[in-house]
Structure formats: C-alpha cells, structure tokens
Residue, then its C-alpha position, 0 to 999 in steps of 0.5 A: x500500500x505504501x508503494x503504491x501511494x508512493x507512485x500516486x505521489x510520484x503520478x501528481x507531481x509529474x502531471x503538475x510538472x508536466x503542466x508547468x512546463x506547458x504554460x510556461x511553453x505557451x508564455x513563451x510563444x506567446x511572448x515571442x509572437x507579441x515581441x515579433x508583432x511589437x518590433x514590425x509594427x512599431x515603426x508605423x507610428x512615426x512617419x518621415x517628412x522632409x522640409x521643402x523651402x518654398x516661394x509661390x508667387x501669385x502666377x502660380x494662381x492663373x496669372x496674378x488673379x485672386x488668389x482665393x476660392x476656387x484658384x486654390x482649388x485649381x492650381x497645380x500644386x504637384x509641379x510647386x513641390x518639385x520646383x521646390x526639389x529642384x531648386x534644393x538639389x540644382x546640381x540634378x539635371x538629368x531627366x532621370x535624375x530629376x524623376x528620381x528627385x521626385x520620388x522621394x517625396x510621397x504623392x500627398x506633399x501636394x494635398x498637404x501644401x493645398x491644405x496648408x495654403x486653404x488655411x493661410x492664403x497669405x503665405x503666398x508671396x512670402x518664403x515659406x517652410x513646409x513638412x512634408x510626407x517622404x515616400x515610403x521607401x525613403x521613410x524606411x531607410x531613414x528609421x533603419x528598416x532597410x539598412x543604408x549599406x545594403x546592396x542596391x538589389x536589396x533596397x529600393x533606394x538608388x545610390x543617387x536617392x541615397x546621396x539626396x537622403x543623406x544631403x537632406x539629414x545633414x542639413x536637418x531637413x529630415x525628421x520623424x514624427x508621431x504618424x497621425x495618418x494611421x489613425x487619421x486617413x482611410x486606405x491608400x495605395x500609397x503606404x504612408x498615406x494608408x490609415x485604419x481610420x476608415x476600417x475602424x469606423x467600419x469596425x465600430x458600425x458593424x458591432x454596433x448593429x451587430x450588438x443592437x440585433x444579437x443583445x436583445x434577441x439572445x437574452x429573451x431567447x434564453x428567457x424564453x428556453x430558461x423560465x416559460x418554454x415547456x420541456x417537449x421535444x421541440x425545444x430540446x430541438x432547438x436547444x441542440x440546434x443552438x449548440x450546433x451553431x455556436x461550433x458552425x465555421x464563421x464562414x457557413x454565416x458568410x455564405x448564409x448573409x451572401x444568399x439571404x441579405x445580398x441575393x435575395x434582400x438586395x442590401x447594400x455589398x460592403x456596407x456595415x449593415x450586412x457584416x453586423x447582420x451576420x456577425x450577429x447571427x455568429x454571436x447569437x449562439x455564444x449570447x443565448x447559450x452564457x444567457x442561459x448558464x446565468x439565468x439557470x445560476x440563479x438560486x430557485x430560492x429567489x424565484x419562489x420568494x418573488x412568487x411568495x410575494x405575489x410577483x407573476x412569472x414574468x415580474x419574477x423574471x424581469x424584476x429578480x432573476x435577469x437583474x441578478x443574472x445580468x452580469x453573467x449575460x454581459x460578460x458572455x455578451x463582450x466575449x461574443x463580441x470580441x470574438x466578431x470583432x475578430x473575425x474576418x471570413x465571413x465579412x469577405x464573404x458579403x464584399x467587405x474586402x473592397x478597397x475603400x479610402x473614404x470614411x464611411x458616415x453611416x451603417x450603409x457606406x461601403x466599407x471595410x473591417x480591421x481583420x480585412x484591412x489586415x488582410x488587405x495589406x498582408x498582401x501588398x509587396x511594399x515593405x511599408x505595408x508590412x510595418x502597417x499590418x503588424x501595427x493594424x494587428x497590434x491596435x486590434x489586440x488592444x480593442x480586443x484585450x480591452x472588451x475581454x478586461x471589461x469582461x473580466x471586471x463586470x464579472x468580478x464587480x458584480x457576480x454574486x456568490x450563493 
C-alpha cells in the first residue's frame, strides 16, 4: 500500500510538472509572437517628412488673379513641390535624375501644401517652410528598416536617392514624427498615406448593429428556453440546434448573409449593415447559450420568494432573476463580441474586402473591417505595408484585450456568490 501511494505521489507531481512546463511553453510563444508583432509594427507610428523651402508667387494662381476660392482649388500644386526639389538639389539635371528627385517625396506633399495654403492664403508671396510626407521607401531607410549599406538589389533606394537622403539629414531637413495618418486617413495605395481610420469606423458600425440585433434577441431567447418554454421535444430541438451553431465555421454565416441579405434582400455589398447582420447571427449562439448558464445560476430560492410575494412569472423574471443574472449575460455578451470583432471570413464573404479610402458616415457606406484591412495589406509587396499590418494587428489586440478586461471586471464587480 505504501508503494503504491508512493507512485500516486510520484503520478501528481509529474502531471503538475508536466503542466508547468506547458504554460510556461505557451508564455513563451506567446511572448515571442507579441515581441515579433511589437518590433514590425512599431515603426508605423512615426512617419518621415522632409522640409521643402518654398516661394509661390501669385502666377502660380492663373496669372496674378485672386488668389482665393476656387484658384486654390485649381492650381497645380504637384509641379510647386518639385520646383521646390529642384531648386534644393540644382546640381540634378538629368531627366532621370530629376524623376528620381521626385520620388522621394510621397504623392500627398501636394494635398498637404493645398491644405496648408486653404488655411493661410497669405503665405503666398512670402518664403515659406513646409513638412512634408517622404515616400515610403525613403521613410524606411531613414528609421533603419532597410539598412543604408545594403546592396542596391536589396533596397529600393538608388545610390543617387541615397546621396539626396543623406544631403537632406545633414542639413536637418529630415525628421520623424508621431504618424497621425494611421489613425487619421482611410486606405491608400500609397503606404504612408494608408490609415485604419476608415476600417475602424467600419469596425465600430458593424458591432454596433451587430450588438443592437444579437443583445436583445439572445437574452429573451434564453428567457424564453430558461423560465416559460415547456420541456417537449421541440425545444430540446432547438436547444441542440443552438449548440450546433455556436461550433458552425464563421464562414457557413458568410455564405448564409451572401444568399439571404445580398441575393435575395438586395442590401447594400460592403456596407456595415450586412457584416453586423451576420456577425450577429455568429454571436447569437455564444449570447443565448452564457444567457442561459446565468439565468439557470440563479438560486430557485429567489424565484419562489418573488412568487411568495405575489410577483407573476414574468415580474419574477424581469424584476429578480435577469437583474441578478445580468452580469453573467454581459460578460458572455463582450466575449461574443470580441470574438466578431475578430473575425474576418465571413465579412469577405458579403464584399467587405473592397478597397475603400473614404470614411464611411453611416451603417450603409461601403466599407471595410480591421481583420480585412489586415488582410488587405498582408498582401501588398511594399515593405511599408508590412510595418502597417503588424501595427493594424497590434491596435486590434488592444480593442480586443480591452472588451475581454471589461469582461473580466463586470464579472468580478458584480457576480454574486450563493
């Protein structure tokens, strides 16, 4: 007997051992995963802009006429911003040498220059600075994601390029700051004019319908299964029907909001609408089925004090059961959530994949979704995308660990012990 409680002994401490080692392994991987993520997408959020010296007369306006309305509109402000390289670098003659000038600087330094001249027309005429945006390829040598040695088939950047870059350090025309324009600005083609402005709206739009559908629809389904629906065949069907679904592929729901909401009701592709209707026939089961394990926490002994007292069933019900099962049904809410949150199969599957710059305004625009967006750009081939998919991910595990830490505190806040 003592050899053989010596061998259970023996038996525990191995499988505690064993267990140790298998959460200190994934702590490992996930550290690792997270260090990866952290170091690629840590240098989106600066951005390399260049000084430009400017000088614009009222001829760049149509000839000295006023300077105001619609002659801001009109002018050419790409050819001021390489006049203003070409004044910088003169010794650059060459057509070549010139086209290689210009792209040093990113396609929207002349919508920059617009908008600045919007706010204060009276710059014209006057000599002027202005930051403006480096292309992509230059940004990513000047914060040392490519390095400056590197062979000339391996960087983007010409030896030429590379003078003019160094030329412009060494006089303090070159700096790198806080990158608004992730936050700020929908897709681009561009890497350093592309933002997750326009995918986090769509984001918030399709959440937004999706809990305004599944809430209320998940809670009073389980109302219903859990406190007035008879114990028959036909609800022990539905009651298995609904645990088939919380384990359903999300993209079955795609298909599903492809041939009904698209096909058959006509709505709008790539609108936010659709992707909320069908994250929240994802997230129904996931809320009915936490609703339910809530409601049936609650002690019996509340329920026959609400009848002792002469409450009906549905006052025993609305007035003492889901009150005190409700922060069980709100955090299986925000778990649900944040898992549609995530998700991206299904949303390609109903059109929000399109490429889309403007910010939607309402639920109806065309737009995309954070996972999509990350998947757009998974797959561009510019090196600067790269750095922006990581900082996509790394902003939508914040959204995502936030929902799940607000889970966790409402649970803890307001979960009751019997």
């Amino acid at each position: 007997m003592e050899a053989r409680l010596k061998n259970r002994h023996r038996a525990e401490r191995r499988f505690r051992l064993f267990g140790g080692l298998a959460i200190f392994t994934s702590l490992i991987f996930l550290g690792a995963l997270f260090a990866i993520i952290i170091q690629t997408g840590a240098g989106a959020f600066k951005q390399t802009r260049i000084a430009l010296d400017m000088h614009l007369s009222p001829a760049d306006f149509n000839a000295g006429q006023a300077v105001e309305g619609d002659w801001l509109e009109r002018a050419d402000y790409q050819a001021m911003i390489k006049r203003a390289l070409r004044q910088a670098f003169p010794e650059l003659r060459s057509r070549r040498e010139k086209r290689s000038l210009y792209r040093m600087v990113s396609s929207g330094a002349a919508f920059q220059l617009r908008k600045k001249l919007r706010g204060d027309p009276g710059l014209i005429g006057t000599d002027f600075r202005i930051w403006v945006l480096a292309s992509d390829d230059a940004d990513m040598v000047f914060k040392g994601a490519v390095p400056r040695d590197a062979p000339v088939a391996h960087r983007r950047l010409d030896d030429r390029q590379m003078s003019v870059l160094e030329a412009l350090e060494d006089t303090g025309r070159l700096r790198s700051q806080f990158n608004w324009t992730f936050f700020s600005a929908g897709d681009s083609r561009e890497p350093e004019l592309a933002g997750i402005a326009g995918a986090a709206l769509g984001s918030l739009f399709s959440v937004l319908v999706c809990l305004a559908l599944a809430f209320p629809l998940g809670v009073m389904t389980a109302v219903y299964l859990e406190e007035f629906a008879p114990k028959n065949r036909w609800t022990g069907f539905i009651e298995v029907n609904i645990s088939n679904l919380a384990a359903v592929p999300s993209i079955v729901f795609g298909l599903l909001g492809l041939a009904m909401f698209l096909n058959i009701f006509g709505l709008p592709r790539s609108a936010p609408l659709v992707g909320g209707m069908v994250l929240a026939l994802m997230t129904l089961p996931t809320i009915i089925i936490a609703s339910r394990a809530a409601i049936k926490s609650v002690p019996p002994s509340v329920r026959e004090a609400a009848f002792a007292l002469g409450a009906s069933p549905v006052q025993a019900v609305f007035h003492h059961i889901l009150p005190l099962a409700m922060p069980g049904v709100l955090t299986g809410t925000i778990i649900g959530t944040a898992q549609a949150l995530g998700e991206t199969a299904p949303l390609l599957m109903i059109g929000m994949v399109a490429f889309v710059v403007d910010l939607p305004t309402n639920i109806l625009d065309p737009a995309t979704a954070l996972p999509v967006q990350v998947f757009l750009w998974a797959d561009s081939p510019e090196r600067a995308f790269q750095e922006r998919t990581a900082a996509a991910i790394l902003v939508l595990l914040v959204f995502t660990c936030l929902m799940n830490l607000t889970a966790a505190l409402l649970r803890k806040k307001y979960e009751l012990k019997w």
